[in-house]
C-alpha positions as CSV (number, residue, x, y, z in Angstrom):
1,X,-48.6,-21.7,-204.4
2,X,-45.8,-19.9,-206.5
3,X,-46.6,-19.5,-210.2
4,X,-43.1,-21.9,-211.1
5,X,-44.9,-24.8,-209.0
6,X,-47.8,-24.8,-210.3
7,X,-46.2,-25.1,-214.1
8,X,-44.0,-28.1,-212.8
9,X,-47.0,-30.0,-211.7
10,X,-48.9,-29.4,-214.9
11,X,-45.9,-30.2,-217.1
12,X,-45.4,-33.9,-214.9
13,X,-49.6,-34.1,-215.6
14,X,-48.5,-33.8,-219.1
15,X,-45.4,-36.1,-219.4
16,X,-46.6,-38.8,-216.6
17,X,-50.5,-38.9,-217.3
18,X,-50.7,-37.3,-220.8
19,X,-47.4,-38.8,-221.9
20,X,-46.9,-36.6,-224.3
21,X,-43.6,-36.4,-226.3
22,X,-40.5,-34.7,-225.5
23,X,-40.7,-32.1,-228.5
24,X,-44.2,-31.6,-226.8
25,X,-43.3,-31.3,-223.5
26,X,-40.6,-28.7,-224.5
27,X,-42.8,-26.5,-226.7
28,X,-45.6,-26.3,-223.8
29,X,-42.6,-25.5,-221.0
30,X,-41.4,-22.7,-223.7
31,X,-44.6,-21.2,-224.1
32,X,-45.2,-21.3,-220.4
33,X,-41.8,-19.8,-219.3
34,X,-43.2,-16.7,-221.9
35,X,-46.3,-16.2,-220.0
36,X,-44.5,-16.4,-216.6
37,X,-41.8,-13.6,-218.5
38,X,-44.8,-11.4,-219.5
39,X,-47.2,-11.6,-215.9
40,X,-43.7,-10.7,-214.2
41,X,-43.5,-7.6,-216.7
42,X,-46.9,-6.7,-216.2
43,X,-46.7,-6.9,-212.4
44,X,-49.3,-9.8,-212.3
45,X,-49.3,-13.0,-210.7
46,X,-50.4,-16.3,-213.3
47,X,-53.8,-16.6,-211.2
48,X,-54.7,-12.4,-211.2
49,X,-54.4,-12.4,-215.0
50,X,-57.6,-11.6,-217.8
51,X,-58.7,-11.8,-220.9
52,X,-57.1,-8.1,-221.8
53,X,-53.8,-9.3,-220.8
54,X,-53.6,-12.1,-222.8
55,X,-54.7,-10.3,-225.4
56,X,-52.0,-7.5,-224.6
57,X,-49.2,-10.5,-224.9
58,X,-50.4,-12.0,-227.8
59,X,-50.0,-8.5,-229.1
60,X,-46.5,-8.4,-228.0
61,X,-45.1,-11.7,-228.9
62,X,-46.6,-10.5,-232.6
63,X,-44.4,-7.2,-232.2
64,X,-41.2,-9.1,-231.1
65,X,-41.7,-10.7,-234.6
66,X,-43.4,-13.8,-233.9
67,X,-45.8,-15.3,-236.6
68,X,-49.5,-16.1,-236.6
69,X,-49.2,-19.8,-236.1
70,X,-46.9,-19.6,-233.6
71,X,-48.5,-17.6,-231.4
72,X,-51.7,-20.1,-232.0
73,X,-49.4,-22.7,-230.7
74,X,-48.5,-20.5,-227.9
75,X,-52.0,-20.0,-226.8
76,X,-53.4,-22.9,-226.8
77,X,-50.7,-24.3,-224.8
78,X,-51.5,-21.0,-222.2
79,X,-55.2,-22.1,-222.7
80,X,-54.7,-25.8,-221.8
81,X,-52.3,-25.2,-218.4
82,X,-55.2,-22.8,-217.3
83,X,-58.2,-25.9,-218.3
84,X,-56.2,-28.1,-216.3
85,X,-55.4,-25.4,-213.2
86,X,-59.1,-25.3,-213.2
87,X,-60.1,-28.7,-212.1
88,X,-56.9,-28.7,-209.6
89,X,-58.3,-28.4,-205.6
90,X,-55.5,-25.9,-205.0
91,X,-57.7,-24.1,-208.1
92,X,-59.6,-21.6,-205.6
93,X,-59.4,-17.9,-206.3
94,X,-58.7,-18.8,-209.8
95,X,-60.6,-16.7,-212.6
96,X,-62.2,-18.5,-215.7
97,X,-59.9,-19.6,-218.1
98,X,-58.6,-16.1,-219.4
99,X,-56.9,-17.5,-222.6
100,X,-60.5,-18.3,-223.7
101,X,-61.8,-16.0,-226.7
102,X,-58.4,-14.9,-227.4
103,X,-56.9,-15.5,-231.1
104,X,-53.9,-15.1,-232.4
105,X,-53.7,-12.3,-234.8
106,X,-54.4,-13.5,-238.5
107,X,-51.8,-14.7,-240.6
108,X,-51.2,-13.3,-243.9
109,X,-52.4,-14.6,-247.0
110,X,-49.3,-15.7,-249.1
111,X,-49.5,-14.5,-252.7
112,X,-49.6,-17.3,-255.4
113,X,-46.9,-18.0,-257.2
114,X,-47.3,-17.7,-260.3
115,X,-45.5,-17.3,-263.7
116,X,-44.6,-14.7,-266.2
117,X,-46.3,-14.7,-269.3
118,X,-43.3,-15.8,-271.4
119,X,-41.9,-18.6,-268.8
120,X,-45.7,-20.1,-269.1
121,X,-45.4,-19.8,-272.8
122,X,-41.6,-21.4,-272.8
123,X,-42.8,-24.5,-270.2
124,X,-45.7,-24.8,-272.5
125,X,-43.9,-25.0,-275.4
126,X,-40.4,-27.3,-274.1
127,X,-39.6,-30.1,-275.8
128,X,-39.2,-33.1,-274.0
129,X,-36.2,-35.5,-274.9
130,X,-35.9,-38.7,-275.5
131,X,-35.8,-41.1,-272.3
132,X,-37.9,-40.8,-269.1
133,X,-39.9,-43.0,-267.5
134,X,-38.0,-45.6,-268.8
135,X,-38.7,-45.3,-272.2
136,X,-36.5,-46.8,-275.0
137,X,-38.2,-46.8,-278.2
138,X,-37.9,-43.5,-280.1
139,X,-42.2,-44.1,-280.7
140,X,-43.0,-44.0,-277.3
141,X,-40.5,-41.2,-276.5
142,X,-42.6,-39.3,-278.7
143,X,-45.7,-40.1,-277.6
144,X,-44.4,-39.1,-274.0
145,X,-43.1,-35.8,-275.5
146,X,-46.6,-35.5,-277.2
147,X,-48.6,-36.1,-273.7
148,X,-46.7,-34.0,-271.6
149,X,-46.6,-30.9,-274.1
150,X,-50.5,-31.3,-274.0
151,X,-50.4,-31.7,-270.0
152,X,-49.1,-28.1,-270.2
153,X,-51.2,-26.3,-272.4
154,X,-54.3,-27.7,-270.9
155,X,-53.0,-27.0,-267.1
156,X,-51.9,-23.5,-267.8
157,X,-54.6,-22.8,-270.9
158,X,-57.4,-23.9,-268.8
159,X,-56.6,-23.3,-265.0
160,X,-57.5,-27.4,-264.2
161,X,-56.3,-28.5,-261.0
162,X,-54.1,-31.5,-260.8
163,X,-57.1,-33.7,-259.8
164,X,-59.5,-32.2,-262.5
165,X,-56.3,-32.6,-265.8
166,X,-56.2,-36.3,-264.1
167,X,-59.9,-37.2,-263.7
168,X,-60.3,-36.5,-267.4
169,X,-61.2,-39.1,-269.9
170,X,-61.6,-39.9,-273.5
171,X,-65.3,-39.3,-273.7
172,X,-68.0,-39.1,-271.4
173,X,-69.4,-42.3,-269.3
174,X,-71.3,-43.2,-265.9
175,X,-68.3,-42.8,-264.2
176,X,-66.8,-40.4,-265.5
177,X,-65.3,-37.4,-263.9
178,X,-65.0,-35.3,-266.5
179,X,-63.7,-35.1,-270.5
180,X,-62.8,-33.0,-273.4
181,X,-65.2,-32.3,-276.4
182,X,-62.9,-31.5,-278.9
183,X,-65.5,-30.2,-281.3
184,X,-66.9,-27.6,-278.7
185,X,-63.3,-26.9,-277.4
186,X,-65.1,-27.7,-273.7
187,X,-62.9,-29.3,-270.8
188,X,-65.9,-30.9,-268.9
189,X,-64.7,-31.2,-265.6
190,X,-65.4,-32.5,-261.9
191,X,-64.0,-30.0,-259.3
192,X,-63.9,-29.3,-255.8
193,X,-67.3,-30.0,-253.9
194,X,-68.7,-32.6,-256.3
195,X,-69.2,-29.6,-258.6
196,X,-68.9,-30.0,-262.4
197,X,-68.2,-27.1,-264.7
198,X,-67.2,-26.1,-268.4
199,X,-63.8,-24.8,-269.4
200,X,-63.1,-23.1,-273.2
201,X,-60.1,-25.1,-274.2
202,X,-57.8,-22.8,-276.3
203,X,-56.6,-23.5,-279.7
204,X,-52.7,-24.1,-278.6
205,X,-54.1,-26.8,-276.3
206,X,-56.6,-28.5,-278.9
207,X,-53.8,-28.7,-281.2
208,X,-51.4,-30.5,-278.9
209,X,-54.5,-32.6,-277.3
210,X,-54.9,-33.6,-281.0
211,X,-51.1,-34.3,-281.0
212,X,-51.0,-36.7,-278.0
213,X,-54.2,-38.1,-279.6
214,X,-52.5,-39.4,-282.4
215,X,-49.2,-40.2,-280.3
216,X,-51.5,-42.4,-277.3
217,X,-52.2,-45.6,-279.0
218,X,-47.8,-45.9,-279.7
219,X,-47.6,-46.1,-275.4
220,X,-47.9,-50.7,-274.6
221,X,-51.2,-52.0,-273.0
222,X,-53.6,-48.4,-273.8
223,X,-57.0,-49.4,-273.8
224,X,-58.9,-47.4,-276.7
225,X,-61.1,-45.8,-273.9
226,X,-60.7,-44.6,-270.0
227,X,-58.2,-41.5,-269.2
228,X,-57.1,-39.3,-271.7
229,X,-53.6,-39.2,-269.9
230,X,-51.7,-42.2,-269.3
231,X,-48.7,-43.5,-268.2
232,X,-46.0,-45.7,-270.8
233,X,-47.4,-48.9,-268.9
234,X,-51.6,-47.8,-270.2
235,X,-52.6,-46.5,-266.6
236,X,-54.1,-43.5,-265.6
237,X,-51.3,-40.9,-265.1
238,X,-50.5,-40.4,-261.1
239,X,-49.8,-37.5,-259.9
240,X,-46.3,-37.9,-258.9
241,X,-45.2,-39.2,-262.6
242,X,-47.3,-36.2,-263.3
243,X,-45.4,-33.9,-260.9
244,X,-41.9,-35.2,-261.7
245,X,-42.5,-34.8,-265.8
246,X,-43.9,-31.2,-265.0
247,X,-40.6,-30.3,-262.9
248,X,-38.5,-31.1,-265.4
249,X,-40.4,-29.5,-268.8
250,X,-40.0,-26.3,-266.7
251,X,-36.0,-27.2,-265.9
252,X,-35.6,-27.7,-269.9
253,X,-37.6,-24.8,-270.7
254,X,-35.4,-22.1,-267.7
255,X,-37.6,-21.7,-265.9
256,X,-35.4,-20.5,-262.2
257,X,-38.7,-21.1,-259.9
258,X,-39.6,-25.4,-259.7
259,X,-42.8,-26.0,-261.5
260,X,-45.7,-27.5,-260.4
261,X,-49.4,-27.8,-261.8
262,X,-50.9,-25.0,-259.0
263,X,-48.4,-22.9,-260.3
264,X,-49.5,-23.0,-263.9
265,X,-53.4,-23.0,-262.6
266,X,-51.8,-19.8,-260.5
267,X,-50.5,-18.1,-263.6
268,X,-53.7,-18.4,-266.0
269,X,-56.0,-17.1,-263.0
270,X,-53.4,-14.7,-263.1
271,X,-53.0,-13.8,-266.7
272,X,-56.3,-14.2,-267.5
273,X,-57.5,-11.2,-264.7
274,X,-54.7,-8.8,-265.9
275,X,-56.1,-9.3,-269.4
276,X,-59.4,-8.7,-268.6
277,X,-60.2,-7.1,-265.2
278,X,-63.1,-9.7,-265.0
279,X,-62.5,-10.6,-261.3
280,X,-66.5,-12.4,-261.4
281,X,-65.5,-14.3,-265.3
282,X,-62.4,-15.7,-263.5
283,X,-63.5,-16.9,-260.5
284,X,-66.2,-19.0,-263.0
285,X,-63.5,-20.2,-264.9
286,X,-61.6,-21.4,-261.7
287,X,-64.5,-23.1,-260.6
288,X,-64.1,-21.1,-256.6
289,X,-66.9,-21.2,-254.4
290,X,-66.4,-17.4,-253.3
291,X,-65.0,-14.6,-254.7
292,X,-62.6,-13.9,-251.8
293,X,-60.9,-16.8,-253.1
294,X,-60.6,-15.4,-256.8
295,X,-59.3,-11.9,-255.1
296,X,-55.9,-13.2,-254.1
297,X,-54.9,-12.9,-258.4
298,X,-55.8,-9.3,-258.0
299,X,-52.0,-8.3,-258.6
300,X,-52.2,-6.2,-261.5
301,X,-49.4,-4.4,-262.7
302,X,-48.9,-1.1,-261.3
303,X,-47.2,0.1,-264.7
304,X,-50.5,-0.9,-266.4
305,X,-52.8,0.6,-263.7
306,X,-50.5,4.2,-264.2
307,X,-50.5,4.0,-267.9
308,X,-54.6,4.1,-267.4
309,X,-54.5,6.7,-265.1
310,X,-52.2,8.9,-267.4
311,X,-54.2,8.5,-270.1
312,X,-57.7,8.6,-268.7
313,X,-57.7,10.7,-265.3
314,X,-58.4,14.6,-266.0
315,X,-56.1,15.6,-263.3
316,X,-53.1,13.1,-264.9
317,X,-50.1,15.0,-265.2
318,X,-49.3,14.2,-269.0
319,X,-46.3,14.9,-270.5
């Protein structure tokens, strides 16, 4: 049976029995219409090809400038016609699946975004105006100004994840998830895989936690205990209000790239590892699991990294 028969019988499988959507239906006929353009090149009819020749046009379709995930997609969709072809009684002759074992080659690892040193200390520093959030009283403007000045200290002095900043509260309780001890200048907090850990808090940070401390009880309906960072209305801060006020200190401040709370977490890892070279320090400090994870912030400068070679390397050329 022709190769262009067999497809149209697995594509009506697909839209008659599967019934899968048209966006579907038209990514697995594109991806199929490839593989009949590549067995053709190759001399090879659909049934005749193996393992090595998927593999050889997964290696192309990377070449002609396809990316990772899209060739994924494409395979699987090869690797599904073939499952199906299998179990068909017209199926005899057929090899084993030869899509199966074959990956799509792996995508890169996108670089963090992170700040420069000055834009983290201008977003850290912006002033927040009056209004936002609804806010009409020149007290609670202030107090909003207060909270969100200590929002970005703490995310980009401290390298807290968005969940770990929210989860904190006043002081420690049964259900807590994690607090700040001002007197140890310790962010206690609750982290990915239920696992807690201590963060030094910086003295830029205290000073504006101490700030919104004194600002918090101006905001309507705060309780005296519960999260440290709440909204005008006394609840826990979301993340969206968190987001939005975030976005817009880093607007004020001129910052061209939108701020978000990764980014800041992004640009202490960041910071902190061109400072110190302490790739094992950092990734304790981040709270990661492995230190493949921590390697990503690796960027150093390559002006600092020749300015030590210059100076240090017998064979330097100095001037």
């Amino acid at each position: 049976m022709p190769d262009t028969v067999v497809i149209q019988r697995y594509l009506e499988h697909l839209r008659v029995e599967r019934r899968v959507s048209a966006h579907t239906l038209t990514a697995y006929g594109d991806a199929l219409a490839r593989l009949v353009k590549l067995a053709d090149a190759a001399q090879r009819p659909l049934s005749a090809l193996q393992g090595a020749h998927i593999q050889r046009f997964a290696a192309q379709l990377h070449g002609a400038g396809l990316g990772a995930r899209s060739i994924a997609l494409i395979l699987s969709g090869w690797r599904g016609f073939y499952r199906w072809w299998s179990l068909q009684a017209d199926s005899t002759g057929l090899a084993n699946n030869p899509v199966d074992g074959v990956r799509a080659p792996r995508a890169a690892r996108p670089l963090p975004k992170a700040l420069a040193v000055d834009e983290a200390v201008a977003l850290a520093m912006a002033e927040t105006p009056a209004g936002g959030e609804g806010e009409a009283a020149s007290v609670e403007s202030e107090a909003l100004a207060a909270r969100d000045h200590a929002i970005a200290e703490l995310l980009y002095g401290c390298g807290l994840r968005l969940g770990e900043l929210l989860g904190l509260d006043l002081a420690p309780g049964a259900e807590s998830a994690g607090w700040i001890d001002l007197d140890s200048a310790t962010a206690h907090v609750f982290g990915k895989g239920s696992k807690r850990r201590e963060v030094p808090v910086g003295g830029p940070a205290l000073e504006s936690l101490n700030g919104w401390l004194l600002h918090r009880p101006a905001l309507a309906g705060v309780p005296d205990g519960g999260a440290l960072f709440v909204s005008r209305l006394g609840n826990r801060l979301s993340p969206n209000q968190l987001r939005s006020r975030l976005k817009a200190q880093g607007d004020r401040a001129g910052v061209a790239t939108p701020v978000h709370p990764h980014m800041l977490r992004h640009s202490y890892a960041s910071h902190l590892l061109q400072s110190s070279g302490d790739l094992r320090g950092v990734q304790e400090l981040l709270g990661h699991a492995s230190i493949a994870t921590t390697q990503v912030y690796t960027r150093l400068d390559f002006q600092h990294l020749a300015k030590v070679y210059d100076a240090a390397h017998p064979r330097a050329r100095r001037k």
